[in-house]
C-alpha positions in Angstrom: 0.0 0.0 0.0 1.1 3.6 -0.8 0.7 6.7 1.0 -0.1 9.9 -0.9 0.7 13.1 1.1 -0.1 16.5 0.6 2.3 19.3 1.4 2.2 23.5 1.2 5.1 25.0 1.5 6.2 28.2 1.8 7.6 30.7 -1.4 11.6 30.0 -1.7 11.9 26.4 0.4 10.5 24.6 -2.5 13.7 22.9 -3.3 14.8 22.4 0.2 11.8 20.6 1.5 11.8 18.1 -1.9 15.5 17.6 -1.3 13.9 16.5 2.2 10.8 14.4 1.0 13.2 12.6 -1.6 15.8 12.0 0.9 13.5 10.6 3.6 12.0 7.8 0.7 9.3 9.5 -1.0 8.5 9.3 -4.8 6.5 10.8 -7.4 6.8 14.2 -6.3 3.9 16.4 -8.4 3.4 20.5 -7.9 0.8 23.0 -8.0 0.7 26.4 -7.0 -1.9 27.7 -4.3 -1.6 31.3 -4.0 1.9 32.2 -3.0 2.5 28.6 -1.4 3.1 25.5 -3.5 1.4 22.5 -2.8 3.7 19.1 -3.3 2.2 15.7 -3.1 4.2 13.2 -2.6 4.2 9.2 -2.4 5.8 6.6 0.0 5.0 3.2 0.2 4.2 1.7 3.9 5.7 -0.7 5.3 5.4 -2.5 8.3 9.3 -3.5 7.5 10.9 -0.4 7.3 10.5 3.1 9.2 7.8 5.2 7.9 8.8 8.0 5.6 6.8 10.8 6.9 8.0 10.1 10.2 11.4 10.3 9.4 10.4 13.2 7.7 9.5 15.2 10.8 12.1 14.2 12.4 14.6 15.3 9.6 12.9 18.8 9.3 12.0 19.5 13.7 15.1 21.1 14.0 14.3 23.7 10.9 13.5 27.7 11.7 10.4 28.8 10.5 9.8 31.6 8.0 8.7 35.0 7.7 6.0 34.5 10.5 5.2 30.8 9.5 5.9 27.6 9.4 8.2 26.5 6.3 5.8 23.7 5.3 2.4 22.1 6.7 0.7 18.7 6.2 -2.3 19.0 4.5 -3.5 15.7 3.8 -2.3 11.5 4.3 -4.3 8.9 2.1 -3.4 5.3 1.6 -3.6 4.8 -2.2 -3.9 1.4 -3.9 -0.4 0.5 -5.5 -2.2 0.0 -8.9 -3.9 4.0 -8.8 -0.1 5.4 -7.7 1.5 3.3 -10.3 -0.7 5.2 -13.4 -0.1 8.4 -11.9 3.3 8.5 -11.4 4.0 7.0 -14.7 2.1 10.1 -16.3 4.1 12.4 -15.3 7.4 10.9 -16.3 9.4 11.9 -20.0 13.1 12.1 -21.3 15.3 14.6 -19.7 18.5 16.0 -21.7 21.0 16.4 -19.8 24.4 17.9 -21.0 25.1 17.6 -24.7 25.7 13.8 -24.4 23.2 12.1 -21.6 19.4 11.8 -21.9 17.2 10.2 -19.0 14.5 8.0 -19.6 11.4 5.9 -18.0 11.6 2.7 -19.7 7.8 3.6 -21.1 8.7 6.4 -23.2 10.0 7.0 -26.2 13.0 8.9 -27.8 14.0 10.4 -31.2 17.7 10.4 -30.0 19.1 12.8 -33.0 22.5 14.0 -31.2 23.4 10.3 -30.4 23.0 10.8 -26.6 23.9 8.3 -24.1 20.2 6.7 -23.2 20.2 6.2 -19.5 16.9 4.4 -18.3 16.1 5.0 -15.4 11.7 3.5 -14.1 12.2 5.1 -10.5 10.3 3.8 -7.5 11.2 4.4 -4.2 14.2 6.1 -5.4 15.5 9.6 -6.1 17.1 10.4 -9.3 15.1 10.9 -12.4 17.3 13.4 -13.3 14.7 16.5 -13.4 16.2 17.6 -9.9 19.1 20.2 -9.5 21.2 18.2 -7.8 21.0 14.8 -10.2 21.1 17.1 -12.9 24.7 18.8 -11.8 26.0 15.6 -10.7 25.7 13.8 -14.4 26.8 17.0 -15.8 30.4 17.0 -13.8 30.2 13.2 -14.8 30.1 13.6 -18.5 32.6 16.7 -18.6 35.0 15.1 -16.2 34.3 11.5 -18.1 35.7 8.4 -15.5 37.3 6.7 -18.7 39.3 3.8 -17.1 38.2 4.7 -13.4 36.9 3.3 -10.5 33.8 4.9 -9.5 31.9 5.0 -6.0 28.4 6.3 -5.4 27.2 7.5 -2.1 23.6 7.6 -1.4 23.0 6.2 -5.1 19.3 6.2 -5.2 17.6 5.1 -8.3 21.1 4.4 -9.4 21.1 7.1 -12.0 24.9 8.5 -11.5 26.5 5.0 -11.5 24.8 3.9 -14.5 25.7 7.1 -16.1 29.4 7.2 -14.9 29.5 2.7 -16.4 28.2 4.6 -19.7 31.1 7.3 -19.6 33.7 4.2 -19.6 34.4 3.7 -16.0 35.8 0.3 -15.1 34.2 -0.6 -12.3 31.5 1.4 -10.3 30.5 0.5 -6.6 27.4 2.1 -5.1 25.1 2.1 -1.4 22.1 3.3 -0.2 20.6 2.8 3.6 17.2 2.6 1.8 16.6 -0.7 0.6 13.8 0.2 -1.7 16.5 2.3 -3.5 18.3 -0.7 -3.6 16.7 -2.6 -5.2 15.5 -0.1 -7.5 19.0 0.9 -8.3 19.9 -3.3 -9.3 16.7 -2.6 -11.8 18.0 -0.2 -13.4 21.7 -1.1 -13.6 20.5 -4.8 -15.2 17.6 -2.6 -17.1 20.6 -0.8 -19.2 23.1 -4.1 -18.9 26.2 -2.5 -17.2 25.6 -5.3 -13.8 29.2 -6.3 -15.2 30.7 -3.1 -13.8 28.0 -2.2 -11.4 27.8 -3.2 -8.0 25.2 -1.7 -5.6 24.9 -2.6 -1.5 22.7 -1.6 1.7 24.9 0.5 3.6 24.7 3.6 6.2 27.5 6.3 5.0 28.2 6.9 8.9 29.9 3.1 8.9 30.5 1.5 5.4 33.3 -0.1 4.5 34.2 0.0 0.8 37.4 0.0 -1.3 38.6 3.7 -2.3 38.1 5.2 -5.6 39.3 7.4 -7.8 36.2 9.6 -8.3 33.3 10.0 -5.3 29.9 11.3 -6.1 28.1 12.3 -2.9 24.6 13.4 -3.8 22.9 14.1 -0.7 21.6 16.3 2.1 24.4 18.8 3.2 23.3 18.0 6.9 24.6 14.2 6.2 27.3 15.7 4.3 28.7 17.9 6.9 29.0 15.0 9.8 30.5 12.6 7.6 33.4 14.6 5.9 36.1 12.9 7.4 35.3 9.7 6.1 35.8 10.9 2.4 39.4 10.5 2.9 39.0 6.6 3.4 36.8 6.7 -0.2 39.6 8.3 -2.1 42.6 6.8 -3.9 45.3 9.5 -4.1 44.8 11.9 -6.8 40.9 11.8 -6.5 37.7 13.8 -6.3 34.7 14.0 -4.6 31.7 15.5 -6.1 29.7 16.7 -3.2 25.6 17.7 -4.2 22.4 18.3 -2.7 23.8 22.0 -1.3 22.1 25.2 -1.1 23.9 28.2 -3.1 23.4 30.0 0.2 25.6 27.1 2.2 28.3 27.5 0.2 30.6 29.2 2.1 29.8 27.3 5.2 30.4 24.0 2.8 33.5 25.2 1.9 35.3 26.3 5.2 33.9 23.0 6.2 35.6 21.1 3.0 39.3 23.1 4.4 39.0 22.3 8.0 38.6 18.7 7.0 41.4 18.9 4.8 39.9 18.9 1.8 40.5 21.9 -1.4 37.2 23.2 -3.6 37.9 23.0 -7.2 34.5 23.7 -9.1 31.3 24.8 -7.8 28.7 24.8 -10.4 24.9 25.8 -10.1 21.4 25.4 -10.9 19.0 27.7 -9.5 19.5 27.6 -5.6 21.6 24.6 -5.4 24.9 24.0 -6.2 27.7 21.2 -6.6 31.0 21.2 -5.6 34.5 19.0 -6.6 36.8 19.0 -4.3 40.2 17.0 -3.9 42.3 16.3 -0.5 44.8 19.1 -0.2 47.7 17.0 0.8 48.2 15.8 -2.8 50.0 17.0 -5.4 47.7 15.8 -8.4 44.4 15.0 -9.4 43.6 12.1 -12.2 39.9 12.9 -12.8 40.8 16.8 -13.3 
């Protein structure tokens, strides 16, 4: 059984609060605008197996200030919607995304004329973050096909639908390694990865970022919250072969600086920021070395 919840938030923490509903294990995240708020709805499937999204939710989002006089978001609405009903919906709303000059994303339903010769990622989300329509997917496969991992080892934090390691297999990387604490992303993600037959170079696993243990790489994609981010920093170092990078996303343009300082007192350099709207991405490299292969 699904659950379809209706949120309004309020003007400019649109991005922030998806970033939050996608990161806690929602899906099918749909818009509309209602005055000056926008109303989200948004879709988790319960499970007497695994925490409940919403919940984790609230707990993720307690601890933020409210606006200009009230509160960031409110809960309008939670009703249990047969999977079959979710299923039709979500697919509706789902087309190719170009991304770059060389990547398009793609539900396996859908069509497209691919002209320019793109790279056809497909991706049928479920659980999992990472259509590619989101800022921070979208700057994350565009550092991975100008940066292209041709020859390197790959590893994905947080991986999600499993769109960036598919992507970074596609680009010529020679082996990709991947983990997600959610283990409806998971599973999603091995769908996808046998769905466009790179599970030769693609390994995913159910890990907590906080306390895997995985062999270092030479580039580290890191598209997640920046509150996750920030407590975890130090571990990066134990992900990275000498000469590496880390491409750190799911940050707010207006975190930046407080990213950054961050990045330096952990011992780590900034060397690209790009941005999309309000969020940002950022490659970075361990200042200790001399030389960076993925540069």
């Amino acid at each position: 059984m699904w659950r379809s919840v209706r949120f309004s938030c309020e003007p400019g923490f649109e991005d922030v609060l998806a970033a939050y509903i996608f990161e806690s294990g929602f899906s099918g995240l749909e818009e509309h605008r209602d005055g000056a708020r926008t109303i989200y709805t948004a879709y988790y499937r319960s499970c007497h197996e695994s925490p409940d999204s919403l919940d984790i939710l609230k707990q993720r989002t307690a601890e933020l200030p409210v606006g200009s006089g009230e509160r960031r978001y409110d809960i309008l609405s939670v009703v249990d919607v047969p999977d079959e009903d979710w299923e039709t919906s979500w697919r509706e709303g789902l087309g190719p995304i170009e991304i770059g000059s060389r990547i398009v994303v793609r539900p396996s339903w859908t069509s497209y004329s691919n002209r320019d010769n793109r790279i056809e990622i497909i991706i049928d989300p479920k659980m999992a973050f990472g259509t590619g329509d989101h800022p921070t997917t979208r700057l994350c496969l565009e550092i991975i096909e100008q940066r292209a991992p041709d020859g390197l080892t790959v590893l994905d934090c947080g991986c999600g639908s499993g769109v960036l390691s598919i992507a970074a297999a596609m680009l010529g990387a020679r082996s990709v390694r991947g983990f997600d604490n959610d283990p409806f992303s998971v599973e999603n993600a091995c769908e996808n990865i046998r769905l466009n037959g790179v599970y030769d170079r693609v390994a995913i696993m159910e890990a907590d970022l906080a306390t895997v243990d995985v062999e270092a790489a030479h580039c580290v994609l890191a598209n997640m919250i920046s509150g996750v981010l920030l407590a975890n920093l130090p571990r990066f170092h134990g992900f990275l072969k000498p000469g590496g990078t880390v491409v750190f996303s799911g940050l707010l343009a207006e975190e930046e600086r407080l990213f950054t300082d961050a990045l330096d007192s952990a011992g780590f350099r900034a060397l690209e920021t790009r941005r999309s709207g309000e969020w940002i991405a950022i490659v970075a490299w361990e200042k200790s070395l001399a030389f960076d292969r993925f540069v």
